[in-house]
N, C-alpha and C positions, 0 to 999 in steps of 0.2 A: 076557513077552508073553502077553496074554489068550489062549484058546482063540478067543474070538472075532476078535479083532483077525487070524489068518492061516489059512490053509488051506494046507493038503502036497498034493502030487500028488507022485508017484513022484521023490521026494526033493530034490524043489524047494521054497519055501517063499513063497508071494506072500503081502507083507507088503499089509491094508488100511489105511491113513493114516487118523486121525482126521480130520485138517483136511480130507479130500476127502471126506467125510460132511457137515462144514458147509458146505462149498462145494456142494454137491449141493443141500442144504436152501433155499438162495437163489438156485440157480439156477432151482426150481421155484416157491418163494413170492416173487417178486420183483414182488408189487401189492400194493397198501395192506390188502388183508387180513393180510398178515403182522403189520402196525403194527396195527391197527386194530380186525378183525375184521369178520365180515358186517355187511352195510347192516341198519339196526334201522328195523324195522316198528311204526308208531304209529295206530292208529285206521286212517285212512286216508291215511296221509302215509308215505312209506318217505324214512330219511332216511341218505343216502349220503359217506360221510367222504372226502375230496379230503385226498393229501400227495405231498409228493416226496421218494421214495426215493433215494439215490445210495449204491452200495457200491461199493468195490475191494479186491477179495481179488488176494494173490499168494504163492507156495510155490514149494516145490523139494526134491529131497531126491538122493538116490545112494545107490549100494549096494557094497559089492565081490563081485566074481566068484569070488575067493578064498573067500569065507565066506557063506554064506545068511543068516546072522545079523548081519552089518557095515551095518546103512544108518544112514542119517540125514536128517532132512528138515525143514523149518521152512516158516513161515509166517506172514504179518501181512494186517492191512487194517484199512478203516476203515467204518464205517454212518453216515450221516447221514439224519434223517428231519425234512424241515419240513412241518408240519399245515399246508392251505394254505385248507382251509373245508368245507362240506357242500354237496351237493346233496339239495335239499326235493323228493320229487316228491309230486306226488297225482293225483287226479285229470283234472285241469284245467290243471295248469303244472307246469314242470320252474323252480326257483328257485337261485340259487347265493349263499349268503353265505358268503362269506370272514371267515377267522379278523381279519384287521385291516380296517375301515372305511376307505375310502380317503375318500371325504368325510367323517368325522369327521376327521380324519389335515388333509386340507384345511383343512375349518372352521378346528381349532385354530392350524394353522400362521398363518394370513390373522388372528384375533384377535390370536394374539402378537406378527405384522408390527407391525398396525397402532397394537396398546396401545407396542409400545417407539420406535415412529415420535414416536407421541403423549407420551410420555416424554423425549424425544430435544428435540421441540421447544421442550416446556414449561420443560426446563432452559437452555434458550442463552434 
């Protein structure tokens, strides 16, 4: 056990958990700045990164009474981050493009209806 990882007090030994040092860390950075970093400034355009964070962290550990030195403790989770687009500000407007074009996304969809319709036809 590191120096650092415990501290004594009059012949006690409080053990600090790594995993509760990461858990700490997202419990404080838990906005897209973690993922991302600051809004980036352009001319005159500040242009602002949009995602969706979702974590689940979960632990546990025990100790014995018997021994200062007896614990055990574990831990798991999971990060998931979906980039979800920008906000353009400037002067004049606040703008929002998203990572996928939903009318592009449309358009294609409605072309490849109507080309396999037209396929479809053209064979019977």
């Amino acid at each position: 056990m590191r120096e650092a990882d415990s501290v004594e007090t009059e012949k006690t030994v409080v053990y600090r958990s790594p995993i509760g040092r990461l858990f700490e860390k997202f419990s404080r950075h838990k906005d897209v700045s973690l993922v991302y970093g600051e809004p980036i400034e352009l001319e005159h355009k500040r242009v602002l990164p949009v995602a969706k964070v979702h974590y689940m962290v979960g632990g546990g550990g025990g100790y014995s009474s018997d021994s200062p030195f007896a614990q055990g403790e574990g831990g798991g989770g999971r990060i998931s981050v979906k980039p979800l687009g920008v906000y353009e500000i400037d002067t004049h407007r606040v703008t929002f493009k998203p990572i996928i074009d939903l009318k592009f996304i449309l358009t294609l969809a409605s072309v490849l209806t109507l080309g396999l319709v037209w396929i479809l036809k053209k064979s019977r």
